[in-house]
C-alpha positions in Angstrom: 114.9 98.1 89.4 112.8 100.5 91.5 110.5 98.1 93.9 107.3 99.4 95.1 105.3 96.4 95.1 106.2 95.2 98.5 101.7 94.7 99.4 102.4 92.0 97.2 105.6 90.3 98.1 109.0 91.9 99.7 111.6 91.3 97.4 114.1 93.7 99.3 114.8 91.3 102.2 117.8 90.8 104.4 120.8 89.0 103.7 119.8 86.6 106.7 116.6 85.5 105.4 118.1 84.3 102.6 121.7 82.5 104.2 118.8 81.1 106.7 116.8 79.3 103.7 119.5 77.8 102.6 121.2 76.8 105.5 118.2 74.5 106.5 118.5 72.7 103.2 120.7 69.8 103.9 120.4 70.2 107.6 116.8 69.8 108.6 114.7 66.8 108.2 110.8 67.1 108.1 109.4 68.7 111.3 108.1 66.1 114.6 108.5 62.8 112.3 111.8 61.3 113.5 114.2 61.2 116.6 117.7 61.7 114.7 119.5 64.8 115.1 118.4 66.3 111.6 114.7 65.8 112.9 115.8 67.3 116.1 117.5 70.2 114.6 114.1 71.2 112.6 112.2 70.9 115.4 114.5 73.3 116.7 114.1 75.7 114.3 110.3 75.3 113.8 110.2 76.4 117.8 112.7 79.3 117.3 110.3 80.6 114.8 107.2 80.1 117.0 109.1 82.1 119.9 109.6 84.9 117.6 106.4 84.9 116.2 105.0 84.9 120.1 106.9 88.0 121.2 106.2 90.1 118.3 102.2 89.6 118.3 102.2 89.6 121.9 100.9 86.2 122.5 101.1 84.6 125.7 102.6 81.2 124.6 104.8 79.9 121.5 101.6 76.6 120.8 99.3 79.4 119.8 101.4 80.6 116.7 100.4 77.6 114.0 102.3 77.9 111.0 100.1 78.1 107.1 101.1 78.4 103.4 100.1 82.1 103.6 98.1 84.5 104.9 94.8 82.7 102.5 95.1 79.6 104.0 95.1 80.8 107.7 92.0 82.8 106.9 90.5 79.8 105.2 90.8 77.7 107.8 89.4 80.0 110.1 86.3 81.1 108.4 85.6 77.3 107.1 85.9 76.2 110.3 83.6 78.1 112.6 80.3 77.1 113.4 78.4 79.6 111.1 75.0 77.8 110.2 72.4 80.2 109.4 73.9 83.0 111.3 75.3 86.5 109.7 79.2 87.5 109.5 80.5 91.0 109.3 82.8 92.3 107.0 84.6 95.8 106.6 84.2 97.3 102.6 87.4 96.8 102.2 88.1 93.1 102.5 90.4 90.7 100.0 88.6 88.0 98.5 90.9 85.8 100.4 88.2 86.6 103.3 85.1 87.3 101.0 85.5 84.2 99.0 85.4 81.3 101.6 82.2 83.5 102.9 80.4 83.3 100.2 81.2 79.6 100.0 79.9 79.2 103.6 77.2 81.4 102.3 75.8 78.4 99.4 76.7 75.8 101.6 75.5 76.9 105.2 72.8 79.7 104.9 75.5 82.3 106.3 74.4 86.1 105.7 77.2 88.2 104.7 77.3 91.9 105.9 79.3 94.5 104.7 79.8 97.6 106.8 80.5 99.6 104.5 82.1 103.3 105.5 84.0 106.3 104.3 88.1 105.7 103.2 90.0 107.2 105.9 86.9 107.9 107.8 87.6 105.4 111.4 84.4 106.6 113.3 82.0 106.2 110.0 83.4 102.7 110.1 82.9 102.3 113.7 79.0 103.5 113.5 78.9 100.7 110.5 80.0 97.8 112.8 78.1 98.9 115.2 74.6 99.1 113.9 75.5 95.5 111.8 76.9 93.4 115.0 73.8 92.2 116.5 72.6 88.8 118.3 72.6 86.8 115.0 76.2 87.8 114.4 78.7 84.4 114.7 81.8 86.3 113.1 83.4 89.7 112.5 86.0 89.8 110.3 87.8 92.7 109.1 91.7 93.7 107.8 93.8 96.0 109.6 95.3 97.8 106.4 93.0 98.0 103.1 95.8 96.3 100.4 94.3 99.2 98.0 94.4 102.4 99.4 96.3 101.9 102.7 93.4 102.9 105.0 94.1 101.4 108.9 90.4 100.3 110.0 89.5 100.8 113.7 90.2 97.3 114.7 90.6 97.7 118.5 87.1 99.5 118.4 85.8 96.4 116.8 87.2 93.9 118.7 85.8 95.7 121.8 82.4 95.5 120.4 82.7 92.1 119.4 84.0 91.1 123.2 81.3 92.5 124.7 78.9 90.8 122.2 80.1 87.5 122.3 80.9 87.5 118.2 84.1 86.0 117.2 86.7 88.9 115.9 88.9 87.4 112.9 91.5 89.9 111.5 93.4 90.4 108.3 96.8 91.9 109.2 98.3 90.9 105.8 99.2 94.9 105.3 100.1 95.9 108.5 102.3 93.1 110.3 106.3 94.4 109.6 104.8 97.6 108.7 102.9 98.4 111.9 102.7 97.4 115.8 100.0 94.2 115.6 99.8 93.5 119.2 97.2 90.9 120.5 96.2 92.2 123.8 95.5 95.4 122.1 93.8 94.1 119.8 91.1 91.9 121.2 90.7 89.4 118.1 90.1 85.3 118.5 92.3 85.2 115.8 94.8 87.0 113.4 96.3 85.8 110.5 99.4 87.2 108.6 101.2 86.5 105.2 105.3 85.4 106.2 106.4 87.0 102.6 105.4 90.6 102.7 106.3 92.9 105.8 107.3 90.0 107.8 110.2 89.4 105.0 110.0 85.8 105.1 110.1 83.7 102.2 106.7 83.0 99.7 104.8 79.9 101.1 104.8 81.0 104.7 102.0 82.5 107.1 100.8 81.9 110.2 97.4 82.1 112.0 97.6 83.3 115.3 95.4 82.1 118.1 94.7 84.6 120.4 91.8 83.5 122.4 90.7 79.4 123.2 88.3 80.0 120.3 89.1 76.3 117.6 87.9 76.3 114.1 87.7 73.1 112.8 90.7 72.1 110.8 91.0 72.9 107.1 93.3 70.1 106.5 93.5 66.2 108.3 96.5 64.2 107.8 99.5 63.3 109.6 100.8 65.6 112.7 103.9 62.9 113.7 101.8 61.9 117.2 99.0 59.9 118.0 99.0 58.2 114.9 96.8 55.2 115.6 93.9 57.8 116.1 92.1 57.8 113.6 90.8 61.9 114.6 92.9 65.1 114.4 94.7 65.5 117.5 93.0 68.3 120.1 96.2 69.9 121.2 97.9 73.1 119.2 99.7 73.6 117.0 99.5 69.7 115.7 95.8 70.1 115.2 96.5 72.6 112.4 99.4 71.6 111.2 99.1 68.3 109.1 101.5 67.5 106.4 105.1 68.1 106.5 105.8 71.9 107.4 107.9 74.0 105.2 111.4 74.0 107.8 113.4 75.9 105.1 111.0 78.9 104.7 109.9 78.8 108.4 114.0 79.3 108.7 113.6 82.7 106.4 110.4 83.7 108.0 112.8 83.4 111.7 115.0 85.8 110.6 113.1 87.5 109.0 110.8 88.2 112.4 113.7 88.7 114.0 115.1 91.5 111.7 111.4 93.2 112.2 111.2 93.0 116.2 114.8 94.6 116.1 114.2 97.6 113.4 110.4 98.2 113.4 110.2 101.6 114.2 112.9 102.4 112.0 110.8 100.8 109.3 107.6 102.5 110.4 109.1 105.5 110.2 110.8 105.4 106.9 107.8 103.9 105.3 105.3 106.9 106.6 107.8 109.3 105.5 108.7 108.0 101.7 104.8 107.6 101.6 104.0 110.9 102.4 106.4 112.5 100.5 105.3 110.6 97.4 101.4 111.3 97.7 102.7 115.0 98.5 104.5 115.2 95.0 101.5 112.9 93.0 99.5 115.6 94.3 100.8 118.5 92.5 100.7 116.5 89.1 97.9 117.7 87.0 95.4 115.0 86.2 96.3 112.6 89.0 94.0 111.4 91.8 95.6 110.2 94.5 93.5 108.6 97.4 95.0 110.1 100.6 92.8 111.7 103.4 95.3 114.3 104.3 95.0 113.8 108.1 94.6 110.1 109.1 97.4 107.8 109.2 98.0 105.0 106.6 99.7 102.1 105.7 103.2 101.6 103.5 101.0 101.8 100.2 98.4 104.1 98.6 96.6 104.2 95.1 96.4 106.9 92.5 94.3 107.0 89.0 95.3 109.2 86.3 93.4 110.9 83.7 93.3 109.4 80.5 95.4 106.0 81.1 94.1 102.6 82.5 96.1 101.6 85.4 97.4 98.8 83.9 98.7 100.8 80.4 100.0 103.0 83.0 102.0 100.2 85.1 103.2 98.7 82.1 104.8 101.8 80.9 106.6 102.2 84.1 107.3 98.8 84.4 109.0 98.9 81.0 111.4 102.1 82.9 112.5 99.6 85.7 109.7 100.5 88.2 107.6 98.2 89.4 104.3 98.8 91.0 100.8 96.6 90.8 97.4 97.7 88.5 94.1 96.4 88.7 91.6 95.4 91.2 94.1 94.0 93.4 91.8 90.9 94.4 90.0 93.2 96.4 87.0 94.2 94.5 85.2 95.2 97.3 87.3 97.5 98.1 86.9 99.1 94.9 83.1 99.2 94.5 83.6 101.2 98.2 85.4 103.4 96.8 84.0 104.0 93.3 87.1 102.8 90.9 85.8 99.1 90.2 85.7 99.7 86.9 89.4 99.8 86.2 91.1 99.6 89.7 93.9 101.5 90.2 97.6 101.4 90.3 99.1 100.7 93.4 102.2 102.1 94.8 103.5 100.4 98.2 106.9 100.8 99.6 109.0 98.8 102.4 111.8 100.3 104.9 114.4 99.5 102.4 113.4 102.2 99.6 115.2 105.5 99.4 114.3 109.5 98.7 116.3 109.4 95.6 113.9 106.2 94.3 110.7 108.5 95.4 112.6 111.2 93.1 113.2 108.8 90.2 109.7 107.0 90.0 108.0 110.6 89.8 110.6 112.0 87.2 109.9 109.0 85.2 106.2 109.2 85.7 106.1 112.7 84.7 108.1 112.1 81.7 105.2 109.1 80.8 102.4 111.5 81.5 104.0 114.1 79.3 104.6 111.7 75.9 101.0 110.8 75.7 
C-alpha cells in the first residue's frame, strides 16, 4: 500500500517505536503509584520522554511537557480551562473543530464571543492584518494552528504571538500538522501554550499528545482524580505535570512516543526536506492534469500535505477508487469545516494528499499513474 495519509496518523514509523511499545509491556508498572522497581522503571521512562519532548520544543524544563490522550484533549483542557467569561477569543479560518468545538461550548456556557480572522490561503500578511484588527482589549485568548490539516497553509504564528505578548492575550497553538514535519520551537514562537498529537509527525503511538506549557499561564484542569501524591487533599495538586495528569498515564505509548521524538530530533531536516520535495513534485505533476485543482500558492512554503478537487468526481468516489488501487489518502471535510467555508469547497471537501519522510519518488510516480488511469475510465 501507498500511504499518504500521514495528517491523520503515521503508519510508516520506525522499528524502535514499535520494539519500545512492547518492551514496556511486562516491564512497567503504572506511572508515580508505587516504590518497586517496575514503578521505578516507568517513572523512568515517563521522564526520558519528558526530556525529549523538552529539547525538541525548546522548553526550559522537562515539568512543563504534561502528557494527553492526543492532541484534542490537550487543546480541550486548555480552552475549557481559561478564565473566558464574557470576553472574545480569536481564531485563524482555518482551525479543526478540535479547537472550534470546545469554543463554542464555552460560547453557550460562558458568554465567550468567537472571532474568526479570516484571511487569504497562502496569504501570511492578509492573515496578519486579520489578527491584528480582531485582537483588542476584550480579547482573553488567541488561538490559531501552525499548519491548516486541509490545504497545508503555515499561518504566521510568530507574528501572532508577538501581538498577543504585547497585548496581554493568551496565545494557544495547534501544532498538530507541523511538529515532526517542521522546526516548533517555543522561544520562537511566543505561545502560553502548544499542544501536539504524539501519533502523526512525532511517530509515536495513537493515544498520545502532549500540551506544552510554555509560559506560567494554568488552565484549570480538564480532568481531577488521582496524581500518586498528596492524596489526603481533597484538591488537584498546584505543582506540574501532576496537576494535569490524573489517572494512570499510558507508560507503553509514552515508550513509542520516546523513540519516536528521538528518531525526529536526530533526522528532522532530512524529513523536512524529503517531505517539501515529494510535495512539490506531486502538486507540480497534479497540475498539468486537465480538470484538477490543486490548492498550492506557487510561492509560499507549506506543510507535508495539500488538497486537490477534480472535475466531475466527489472527493470521496474519488478516494475510494484509489483506495480500492492500494493508495490511501483522506476525503471530505477533514473535521475542519472552517477551513473549508474559507476556502470555498464546504460543500464536498476535498481529497487530501499528505506524505511523511518515509515515502519515495517512485510512490509520487505510482499514485499519479494510477490517478490518471482513474480519471481516464470515467
Amino acid at each position: 500500500m501507498i500511504y499518504f495519509d500521514s495528517a491523520a496518523t503515521s503508519l510508516l514509523r520506525p522499528p524502535s517505536v514499535r520494539r519500545a511499545v512492547s518492551g514496556s509491556i511486562g516491564k512497567h508498572a503504572g506511572y508515580g503509584r508505587s516504590g518497586h522497581r517496575a514503578a521505578e522503571k516507568a517513572a523512568e521512562a515517563v521522564f526520558a520522554c519528558r526530556s525529549e519532548a523538552a529539547k525538541l520544543f525548546g522548553l526550559v524544563d522537562e515539568t512543563r511537557v504534561v502528557f494527553c490522550t492526543s492532541a484534542t484533549q490537550a487543546l480541550n483542557t486548555a480552552i475549557m480551562g481559561l478564565p473566558l467569561q464574557n470576553k472574545a477569543a480569536v481564531i485563524s479560518g482555518y482551525e479543526h473543530n478540535a479547537v472550534r468545538r470546545p469554543l463554542v461550548r464555552r460560547s453557550e456556557r460562558d458568554g465567550l464571543e468567537i472571532r474568526i480572522a479570516q484571511s487569504r490561503l497562502f496569504d501570511r500578511d492578509d492573515a496578519v492584518r486579520a489578527f491584528d484588527r480582531l485582537l483588542d482589549q476584550r480579547c482573553g485568548l488567541c488561538v490559531c494552528t501552525m499548519v491548516s490539516n486541509v490545504f497545508g497553509n503555515l499561518l504566521p504564528v510568530e507574528e501572532i504571538g508577538r501581538m498577543c505578548r504585547e497585548r496581554g492575550i493568551v496565545f494557544v497553538v495547534d501544532a498538530s500538522q507541523a511538529a515532526g514535519s517542521l522546526p516548533v520551537d517555543a522561544g520562537r514562537i511566543g505561545a502560553d501554550i502548544i499542544c501536539v498529537p504524539g501519533h502523526k509527525g512525532l511517530l509515536g503511538p495513537v493515544g498520545t499528545g502532549m500540551m506544552l506549557l510554555c509560559t506560567d499561564v494554568r488552565p484549570e484542569p480538564l480532568l481531577f482524580g488521582g496524581t500518586g501524591g498528596e492524596s489526603r487533599s481533597l484538591y488537584q495538586p498546584e505543582t506540574i505535570p501532576e496537576r494535569f495528569e490524573s489517572g494512570t498515564l499510558n507508560v507503553a505509548g509514552i515508550c513509542g512516543l520516546c523513540e519516536g521524538i528521538r528518531y525526529v530530533r536526530k533526522h528532522l531536516p532530512k524529513i523536512r526536506y524529503r517531505e517539501e520535495k515529494l510535495v512539490r513534485e506531486l502538486k507540480y505533476a497534479l497540475q498539468t492534469f486537465s480538470g484538477i485543482r490543486v490548492y498550492d500558492s506557487g510561492s509560499e512554503p507549506c506543510g507535508s500535505l495539500f488538497s486537490f478537487t477534480a472535475d466531475g468526481w466527489h472527493p470521496e468516489e474519488l478516494a475510494q477508487k484509489l483506495a480500492e488501487r492500494g493508495i490511501a489518502v483522506r476525503a471530505g471535510l477533514h473535521c475542519a469545516p472552517l477551513a473549508h467555508e474559507s476556502v470555498g469547497t464546504a460543500c464536498e471537501g476535498t481529497v487530501r494528499v499528505s506524505l511523511c519522510g518515509e515515502n519515495t519518488d517512485a510512490e509520487v510516480l505510482r499514485f499519479c499513474r494510477t490517478l490518471w488511469t482513474i480519471l481516464m475510465r470515467k
